[in-house]
C-alpha positions in Angstrom: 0.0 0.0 0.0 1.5 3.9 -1.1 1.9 6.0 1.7 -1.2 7.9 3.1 -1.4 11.1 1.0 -2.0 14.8 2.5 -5.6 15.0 1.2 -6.6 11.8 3.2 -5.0 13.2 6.7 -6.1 10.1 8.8 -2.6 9.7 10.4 -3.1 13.2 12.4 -6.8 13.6 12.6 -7.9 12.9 16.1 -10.2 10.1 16.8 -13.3 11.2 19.0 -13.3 8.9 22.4 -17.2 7.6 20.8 -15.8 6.3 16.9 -13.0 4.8 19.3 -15.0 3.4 21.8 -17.5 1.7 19.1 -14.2 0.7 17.4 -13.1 -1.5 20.3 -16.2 -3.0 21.2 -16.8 -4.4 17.0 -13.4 -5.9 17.2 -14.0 -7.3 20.8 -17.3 -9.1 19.3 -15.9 -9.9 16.0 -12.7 -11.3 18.3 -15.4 -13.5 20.3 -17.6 -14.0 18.2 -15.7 -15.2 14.9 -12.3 -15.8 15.8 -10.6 -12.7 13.9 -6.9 -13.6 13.7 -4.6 -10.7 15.1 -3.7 -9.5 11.3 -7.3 -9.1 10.6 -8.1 -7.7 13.7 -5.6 -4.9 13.6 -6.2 -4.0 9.9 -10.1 -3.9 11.0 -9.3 -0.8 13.6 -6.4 0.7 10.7 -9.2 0.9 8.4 -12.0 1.6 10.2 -10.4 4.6 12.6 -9.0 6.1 8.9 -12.6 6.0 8.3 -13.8 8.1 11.1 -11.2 10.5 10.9 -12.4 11.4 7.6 -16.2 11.4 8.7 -14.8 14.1 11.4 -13.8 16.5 8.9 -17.5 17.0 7.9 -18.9 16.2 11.3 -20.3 13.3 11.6 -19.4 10.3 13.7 -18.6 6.8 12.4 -21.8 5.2 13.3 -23.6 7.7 11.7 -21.5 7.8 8.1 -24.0 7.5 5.1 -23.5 5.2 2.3 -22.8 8.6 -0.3 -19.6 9.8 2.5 -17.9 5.9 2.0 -18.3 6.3 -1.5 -16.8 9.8 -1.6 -13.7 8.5 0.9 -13.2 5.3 -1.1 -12.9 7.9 -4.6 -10.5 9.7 -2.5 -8.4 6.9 -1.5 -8.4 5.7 -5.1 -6.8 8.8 -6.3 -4.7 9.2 -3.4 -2.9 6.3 -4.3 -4.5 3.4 -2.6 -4.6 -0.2 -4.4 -7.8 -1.8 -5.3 -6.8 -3.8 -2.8 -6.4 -1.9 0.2 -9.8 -0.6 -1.0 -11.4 -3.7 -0.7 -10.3 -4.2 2.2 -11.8 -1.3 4.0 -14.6 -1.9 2.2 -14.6 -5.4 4.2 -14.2 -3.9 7.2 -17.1 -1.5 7.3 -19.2 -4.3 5.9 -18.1 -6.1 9.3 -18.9 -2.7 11.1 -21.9 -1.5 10.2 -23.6 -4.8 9.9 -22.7 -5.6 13.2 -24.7 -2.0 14.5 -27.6 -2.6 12.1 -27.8 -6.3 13.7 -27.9 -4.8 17.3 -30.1 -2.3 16.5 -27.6 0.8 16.9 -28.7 1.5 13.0 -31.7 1.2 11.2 -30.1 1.4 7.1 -26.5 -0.5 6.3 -24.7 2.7 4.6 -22.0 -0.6 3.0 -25.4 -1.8 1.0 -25.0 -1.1 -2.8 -21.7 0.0 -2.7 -19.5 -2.3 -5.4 -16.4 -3.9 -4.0 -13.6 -2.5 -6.2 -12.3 -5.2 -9.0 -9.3 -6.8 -8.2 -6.8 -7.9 -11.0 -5.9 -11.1 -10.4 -2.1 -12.1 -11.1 -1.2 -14.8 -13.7 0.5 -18.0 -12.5 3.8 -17.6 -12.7 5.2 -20.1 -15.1 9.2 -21.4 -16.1 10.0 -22.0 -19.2 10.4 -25.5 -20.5 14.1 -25.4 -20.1 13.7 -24.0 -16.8 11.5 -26.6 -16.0 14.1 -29.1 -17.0 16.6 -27.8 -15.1 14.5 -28.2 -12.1 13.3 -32.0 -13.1 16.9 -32.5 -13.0 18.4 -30.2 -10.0 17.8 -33.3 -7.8 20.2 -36.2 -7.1 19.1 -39.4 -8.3 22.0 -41.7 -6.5 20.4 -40.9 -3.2 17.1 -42.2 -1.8 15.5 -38.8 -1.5 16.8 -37.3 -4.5 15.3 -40.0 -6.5 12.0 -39.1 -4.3 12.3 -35.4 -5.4 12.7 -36.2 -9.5 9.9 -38.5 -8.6 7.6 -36.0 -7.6 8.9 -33.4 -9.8 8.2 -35.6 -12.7 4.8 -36.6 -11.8 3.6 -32.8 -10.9 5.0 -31.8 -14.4 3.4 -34.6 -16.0 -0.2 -34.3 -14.5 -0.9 -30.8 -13.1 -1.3 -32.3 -9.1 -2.2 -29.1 -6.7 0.7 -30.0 -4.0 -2.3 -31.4 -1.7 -3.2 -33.8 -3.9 0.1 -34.8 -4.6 1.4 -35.4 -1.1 -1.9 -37.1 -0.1 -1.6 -39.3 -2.8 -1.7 -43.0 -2.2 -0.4 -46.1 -3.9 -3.8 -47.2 -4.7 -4.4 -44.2 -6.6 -2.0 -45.4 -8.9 -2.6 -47.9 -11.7 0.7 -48.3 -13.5 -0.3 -50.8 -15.9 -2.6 -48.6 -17.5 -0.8 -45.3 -16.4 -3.2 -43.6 -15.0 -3.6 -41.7 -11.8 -7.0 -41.2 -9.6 -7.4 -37.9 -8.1 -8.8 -36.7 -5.2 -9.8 -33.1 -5.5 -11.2 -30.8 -4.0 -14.7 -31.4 -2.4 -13.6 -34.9 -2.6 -14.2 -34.7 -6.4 -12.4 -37.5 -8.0 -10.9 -37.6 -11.7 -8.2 -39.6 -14.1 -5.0 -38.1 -15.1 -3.2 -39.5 -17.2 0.8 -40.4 -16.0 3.0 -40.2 -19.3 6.1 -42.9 -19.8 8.7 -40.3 -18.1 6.7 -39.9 -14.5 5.8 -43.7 -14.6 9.4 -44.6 -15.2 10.6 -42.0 -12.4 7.4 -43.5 -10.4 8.5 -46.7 -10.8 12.5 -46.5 -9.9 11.4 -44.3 -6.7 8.9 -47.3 -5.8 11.7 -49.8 -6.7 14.7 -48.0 -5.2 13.8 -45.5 -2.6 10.8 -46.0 -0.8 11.6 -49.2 1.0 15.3 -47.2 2.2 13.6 -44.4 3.4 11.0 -46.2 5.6 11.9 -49.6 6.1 9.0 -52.1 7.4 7.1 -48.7 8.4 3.3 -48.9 6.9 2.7 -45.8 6.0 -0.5 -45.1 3.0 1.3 -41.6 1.4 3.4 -42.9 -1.8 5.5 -40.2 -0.7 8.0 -40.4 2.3 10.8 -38.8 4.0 13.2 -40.4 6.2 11.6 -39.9 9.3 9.2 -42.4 8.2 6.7 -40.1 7.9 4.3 -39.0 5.1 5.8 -35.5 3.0 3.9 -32.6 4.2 3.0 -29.4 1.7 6.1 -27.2 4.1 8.2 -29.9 3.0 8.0 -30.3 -0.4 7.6 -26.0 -0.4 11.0 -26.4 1.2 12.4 -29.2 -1.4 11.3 -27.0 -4.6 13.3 -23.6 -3.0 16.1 -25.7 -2.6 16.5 -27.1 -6.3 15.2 -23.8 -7.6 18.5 -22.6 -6.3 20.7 -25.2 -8.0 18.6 -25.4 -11.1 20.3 -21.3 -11.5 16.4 -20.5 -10.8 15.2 -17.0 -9.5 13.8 -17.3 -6.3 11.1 -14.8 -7.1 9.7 -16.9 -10.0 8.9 -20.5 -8.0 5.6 -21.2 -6.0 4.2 -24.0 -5.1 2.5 -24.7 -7.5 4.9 -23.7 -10.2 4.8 -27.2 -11.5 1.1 -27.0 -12.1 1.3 -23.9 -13.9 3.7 -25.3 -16.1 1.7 -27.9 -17.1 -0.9 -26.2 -17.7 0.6 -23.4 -19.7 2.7 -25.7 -21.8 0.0 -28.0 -23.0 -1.5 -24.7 -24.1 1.6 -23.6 -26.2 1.6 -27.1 -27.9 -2.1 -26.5 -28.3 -4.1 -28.5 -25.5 -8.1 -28.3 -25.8 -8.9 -25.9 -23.0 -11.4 -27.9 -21.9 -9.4 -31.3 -21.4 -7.3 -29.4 -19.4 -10.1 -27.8 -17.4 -10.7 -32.1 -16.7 -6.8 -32.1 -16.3 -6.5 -29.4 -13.5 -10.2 -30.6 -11.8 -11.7 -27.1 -12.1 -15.1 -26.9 -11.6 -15.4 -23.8 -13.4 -13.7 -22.5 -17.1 -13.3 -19.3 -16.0 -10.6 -20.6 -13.6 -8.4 -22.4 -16.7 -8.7 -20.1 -19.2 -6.2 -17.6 -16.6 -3.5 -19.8 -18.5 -4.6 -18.7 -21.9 -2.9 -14.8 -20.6 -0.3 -16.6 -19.4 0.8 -18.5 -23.0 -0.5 -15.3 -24.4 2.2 -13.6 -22.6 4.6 -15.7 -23.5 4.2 -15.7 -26.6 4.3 -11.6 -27.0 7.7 -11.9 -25.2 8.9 -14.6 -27.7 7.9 -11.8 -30.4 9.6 -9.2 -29.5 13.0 -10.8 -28.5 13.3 -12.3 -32.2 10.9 -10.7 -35.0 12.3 -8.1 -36.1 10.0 -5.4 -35.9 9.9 -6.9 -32.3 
C-alpha cells in the first residue's frame, strides 16, 4: 500500500473517544464472536479509525457515516494512491462494522449496501520455461534415496498438473501403472483420471523400486511419498524441497511457488495446443473461468517470444 497522501489526513486527525470506543467494542465481538486472527483484527481498527477521521472532517461520527460519504472516501483513497486492494479491504471492514450496529439495533439502514467492491486484477500464474522446468526436473540427485524421491515428484507434478495437496496425499492405490493412470482426489472430494506419461511412470517406478523401501523400512505408511523420518511428506516440506532445487537449477527465487509445477503444465500443454477444456478435466476445475487464466499466461509468452526475435519486435 503507497503512503497515506496529505488529502486523506487520517494519520493526524484525532479520533473522538465515541468512533474509538465503538471501534473497540466491534473488534471485541468480532474477536469473540468469529475468531478474527490478530492481522485481521488490527487491519479492522487501521481501516475503520481512517474511516472516522475522515467522517470528522465534515462532522459526523462513524456510526452515523452515510452510504454517499464511503463512496466519496473510497474515490478519494483511489486517487490518493490506494490499491484496489487496500480498498477492498476497507470496504470489508465497514461491511463487518456497520452490519454488526444494524444487527444490534444501533442503526436502522446499512450505509455498505450497494456499494460495489472494487475489482481486483488477479495475477497470472507464474510459469518457467520449458528449459527452466528441465533444469529443475533435473536439480535433484538421483543416487540418493530422497533425491530419487524429489525427481519423482517433480516428474509426476509436471506430468499431470497435481495441486501440492493432492500430490502429497496421494496414495499407492491411486496409482494404476499398468494402465498409467492416476485417480485424483480433488477438492470437495471430487475424483478424476490423469493421465501419467512414460517419463513420470518410469521415475514413479524407480522411486517405488529403489527408494521407498530405504527411506522407511518395514514402516506402513498409505502416502506414496516419504521422508526419512518415516513419515508421510507434508506441503512445508515439499515447499522447502522446490526452493532448494530452484537454487541449484540457477532459478530466480522470485519466480517458484508452489504450484509452479502446475502452472507449467498447464501453460505448456496450451503452447503445444491442448483443448482448454481437457485441461479444465486435467486441472479438476469446476469452473472454465478458472483455466482459461493460462490462456494470458501463453499469451504472454508468446508476446515476449515476439519481441526478442521478430524483427519489428
Amino acid at each position: 500500500m503507497k503512503k497515506i497522501r496529505k488529502s486523506i489526513p487520517e494519520a493526524v486527525d484525532a479520533l473522538s473517544m465515541a468512533d474509538r470506543s465503538a471501534v473497540e467494542t466491534f473488534l471485541e465481538r468480532a474477536w469473540s464472536e468469529t475468531g478474527l486472527a490478530k492481522n485481521s483484527v488490527a487491519s479492522y481498527r487501521r481501516d475503520l479509525e481512517g474511516l472516522a477521521r475522515w467522517c470528522a472532517r465534515g462532522g459526523t461520527p462513524l456510526i452515523a457515516c452515510s452510504r454517499a460519504q464511503l463512496h466519496d472516501y473510497l474515490g478519494e483513497r483511489q486517487g490518493g494512491g490506494y490499491s484496489s486492494c487496500s480498498n477492498a479491504r476497507l470496504l470489508s471492514a465497514a461491511r463487518h462494522f456497520y452490519r454488526m450496529q444494524q444487527r444490534l439495533g444501533v442503526i436502522e439502514n446499512d450505509p455498505t449496501l450497494l456499494l460495489d467492491t472494487p475489482k481486483l486484477a488477479k495475477p497470472l500464474p507464474k510459469a518457467l520455461t520449458e528449459a527452466q522446468v528441465d533444469a529443475l526436473l533435473r536439480a535433484p540427485d538421483v543416487a540418493t534415496p530422497l533425491g530419487l524421491r524429489d525427481r519423482a515428484m517433480f516428474e509426476l507434478l509436471y506430468a499431470t498438473g497435481l495441486r501440492v495437496s493432492e500430490l502429497v496425499n496421494l496414495r499407492s492405490d491411486q496409482i494404476n501403472l499398468r494402465q498409467g493412470v492416476l485417480r485424483v482426489i480433488g477438492k470437495g472430494g471430487k475424483e478424476r483420471l490423469v493421465p501419467l506419461g512414460e517419463e513420470a511412470q518410469h521415475w514413479l517406478e524407480r522411486y517405488a523400486r529403489e527408494a521407498r523401501f530405504a527411506l522407511i523400512g518395514d514402516a506402513v505408511i498409505e502416502a506414496v511419498f516419504v521422508t526419512a523420518r518415516r513419515d508421510a511428506m507434508t506441503r512445508q516440506m515439499f515447499w522447502s524441497m522446490v526452493k532448494r532445487h530452484a537454487i541449484t537449477a540457477g532459478i530466480d527465487a522470485k519466480r517458484i511457488s508452489p504450484h509452479v509445477l502446475r502452472h507449467c503444465f498447464a501453460t505448456h500443454l496450451l503452447n503445444h495446443g491442448a483443448d482448454l477444456r481437457a485441461l479444465q478435466m486435467l486441472l479438476g476445475h469446476s469452473s472454465l473461468s478458472t483455466t482459461q487464466i493460462y490462456t494470458l499466461v501463453a499469451r504472454e509468452g508468446l508476446k515476449r517470444l515476439h519481441a526478442q526475435h521478430h524483427p519489428r519486435g
